[in-house]
Each structure stands twice: as structure tokens, then as C-alpha cells.
N, C-alpha and C positions, 0 to 999 in steps of 0.2 A: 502462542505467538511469542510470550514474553521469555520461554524458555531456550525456545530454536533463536530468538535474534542475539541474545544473550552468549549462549552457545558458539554458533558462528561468526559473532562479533569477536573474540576471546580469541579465537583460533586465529583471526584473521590478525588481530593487534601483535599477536607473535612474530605477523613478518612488515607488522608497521604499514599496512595499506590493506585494501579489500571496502567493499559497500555492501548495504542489511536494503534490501529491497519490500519494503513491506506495502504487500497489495489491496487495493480495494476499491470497494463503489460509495457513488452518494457522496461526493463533494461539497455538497451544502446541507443542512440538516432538514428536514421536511417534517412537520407537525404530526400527518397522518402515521407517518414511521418511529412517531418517537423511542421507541428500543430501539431501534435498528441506529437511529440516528446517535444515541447517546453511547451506543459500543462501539460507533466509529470516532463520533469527537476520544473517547479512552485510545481509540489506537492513536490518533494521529498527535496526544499527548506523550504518550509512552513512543512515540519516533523521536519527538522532540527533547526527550529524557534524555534516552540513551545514547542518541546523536552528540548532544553534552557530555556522556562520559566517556564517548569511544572517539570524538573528535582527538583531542591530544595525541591518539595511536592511529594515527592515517585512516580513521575508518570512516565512512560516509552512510547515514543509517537517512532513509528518504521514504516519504509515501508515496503512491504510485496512487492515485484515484481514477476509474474509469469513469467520464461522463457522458454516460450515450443510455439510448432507452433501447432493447432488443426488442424489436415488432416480427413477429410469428411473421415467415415468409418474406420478411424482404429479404435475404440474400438470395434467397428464387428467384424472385422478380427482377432482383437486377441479374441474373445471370441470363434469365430468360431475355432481358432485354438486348445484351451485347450479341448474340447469337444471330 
């Protein structure tokens, strides 16, 4: 991650604008996940890095966190239902 936003942060500062979209889940940290939790607080540190050093060169470096839970079958169910 730290290589490609790096990367494309760089290329982007060349023409003085562009955004680093860096994606993910788990928006608040949950006890039972504790790795999972503690790789995401590191990304959404490392956004807030490099957001600092690529801000001066028009670049916008941002998390994207999904909060939703995937439950098996509801997109069936609701497609079944509009039908």
C-alpha cells in the first residue's frame, strides 16, 4: 500500500493535482478483531502521513472505509422482493 500510494502520489504532484484513494472496512476498531483492527488504525495513520506531505502538491490522499456487515442472501431477497 505504502509503495503504490507513494508511487502514484509522485506522478500525480508532477502535474500539481490528483487524489490517493485508499480503501477499507472496520471504521471503529472492535476488541474480538484486534489484528485486523490494529492494520487498519496503521493505514488510516499512513493516510494521514502522506496526506501531509503530498498536500503542498495539489494531492488529496483520503480513506474510504466501508460500514456495512455482508449477510449471505440479502441481495436475493431484496431482488426477490421487487419482482
Amino acid at each position: 500500500m505504502l509503495i503504490a500510494a507513494v508511487h502514484f502520489a509522485s506522478a500525480m504532484a508532477c502535474d500539481g493535482r490528483g487524489a490517493v484513494l485508499i480503501t477499507g472496512g472496520m471504521p471503529r476498531p472492535e476488541a474480538r478483531y484486534t489484528s485486523l483492527s490494529l492494520g487498519k488504525a496503521g493505514a488510516r495513520v499512513l493516510t494521514e502521513l502522506l496526506f501531509e506531505e503530498y498536500r503542498p502538491h495539489g494531492i488529496h490522499i483520503v480513506t474510504v472505509a466501508v460500514d456495512c456487515r455482508m449477510v449471505c442472501g440479502a441481495l436475493l431477497g431484496a431482488a426477490s422482493a421487487a419482482v
